[in-house]
C-alpha positions in Angstrom: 66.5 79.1 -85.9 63.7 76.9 -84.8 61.4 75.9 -87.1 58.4 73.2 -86.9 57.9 73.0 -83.3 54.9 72.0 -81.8 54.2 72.5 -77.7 52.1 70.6 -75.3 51.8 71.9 -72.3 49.5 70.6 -68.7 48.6 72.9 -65.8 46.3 72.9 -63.3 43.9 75.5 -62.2 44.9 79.0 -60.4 45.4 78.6 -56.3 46.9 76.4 -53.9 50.6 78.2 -54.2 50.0 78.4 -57.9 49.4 81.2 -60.4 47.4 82.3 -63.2 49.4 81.9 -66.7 50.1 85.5 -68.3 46.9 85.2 -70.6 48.8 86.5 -73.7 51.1 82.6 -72.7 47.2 80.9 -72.7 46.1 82.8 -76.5 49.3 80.4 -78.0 47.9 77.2 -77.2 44.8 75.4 -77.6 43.2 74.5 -73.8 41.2 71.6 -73.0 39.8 70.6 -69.9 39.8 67.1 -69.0 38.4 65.9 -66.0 39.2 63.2 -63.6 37.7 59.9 -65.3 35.1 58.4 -62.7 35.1 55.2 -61.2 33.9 53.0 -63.6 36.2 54.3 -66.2 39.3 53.3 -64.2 37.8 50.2 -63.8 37.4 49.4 -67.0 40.5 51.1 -68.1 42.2 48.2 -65.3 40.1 45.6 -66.8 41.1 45.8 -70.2 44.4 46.4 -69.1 44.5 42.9 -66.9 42.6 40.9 -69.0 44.9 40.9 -72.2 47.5 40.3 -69.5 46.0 37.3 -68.4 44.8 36.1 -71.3 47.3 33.1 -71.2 46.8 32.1 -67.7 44.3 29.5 -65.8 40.9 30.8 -65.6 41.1 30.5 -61.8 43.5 33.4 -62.2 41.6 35.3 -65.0 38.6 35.2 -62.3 40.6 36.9 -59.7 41.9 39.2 -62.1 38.7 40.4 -63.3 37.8 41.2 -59.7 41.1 43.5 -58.7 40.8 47.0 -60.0 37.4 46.9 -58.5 39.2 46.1 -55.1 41.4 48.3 -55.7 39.8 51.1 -56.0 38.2 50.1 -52.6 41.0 49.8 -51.1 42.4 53.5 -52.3 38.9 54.7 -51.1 38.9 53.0 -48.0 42.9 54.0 -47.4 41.7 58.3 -48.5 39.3 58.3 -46.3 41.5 56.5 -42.9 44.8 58.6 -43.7 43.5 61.9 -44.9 45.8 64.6 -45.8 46.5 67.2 -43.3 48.9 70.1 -42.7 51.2 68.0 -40.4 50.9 65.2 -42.7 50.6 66.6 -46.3 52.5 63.5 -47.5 49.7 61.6 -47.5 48.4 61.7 -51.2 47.4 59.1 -53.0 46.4 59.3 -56.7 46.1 56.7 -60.2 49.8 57.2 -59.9 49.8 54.6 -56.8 47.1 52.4 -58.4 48.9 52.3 -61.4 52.3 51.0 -59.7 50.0 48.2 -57.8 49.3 46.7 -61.9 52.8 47.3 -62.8 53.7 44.7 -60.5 50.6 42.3 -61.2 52.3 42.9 -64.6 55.4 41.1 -64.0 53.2 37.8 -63.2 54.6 34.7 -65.0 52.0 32.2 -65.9 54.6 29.7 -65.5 55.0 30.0 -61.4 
């Protein structure tokens, strides 16, 4: 017997190949909705992110850093709109995922090189 258990569940909305959750399944959990953050929340999100990374290194560097997730994001923008997805190339799909693995190897910067 299972006693204690708490669930947490994410889904995305009804269509594209997916279905609508039994709503008797929906009535056992609590929903909220949280939408995609906009720009200048990533950006800041990145920022803080970078600058306690950086923190230890030149000023020079911290400079640069400050400016990257603004880049960044014009880069994914600019990248979106030049390789769009399409039905013959539905591979194409970039997300926060990919920005996110561009900062976890600025992470593994050494102030020491």
């Amino acid at each position: 017997i299972l006693k204690d258990i708490e669930w947490l569940a994410a889904m995305n909305p009804p269509g594209a190949g997916r279905n609508r959750v039994d709503p008797r399944v929906v009535s056992l959990f609590a929903a909220i909705h949280m939408s995609f953050p906009s720009q200048s929340s990533i950006d800041r999100i990145y920022k803080t992110i970078l600058n306690h990374k950086f923190m230890s290194f030149s000023e020079a560097v911290q400079e640069v850093a400050s400016k990257l997730p603004q880049a960044t994001l014009q880069l994914q923008d600019s990248i979106i709109e030049a390789l769009p997805r399409t039905p013959s190339k539905f591979h194409y799909v970039f997300n926060l995922r990919d920005l996110s693995r561009v900062y976890q190897g600025v992470w593994l910067a050494d102030p020491q090189v």
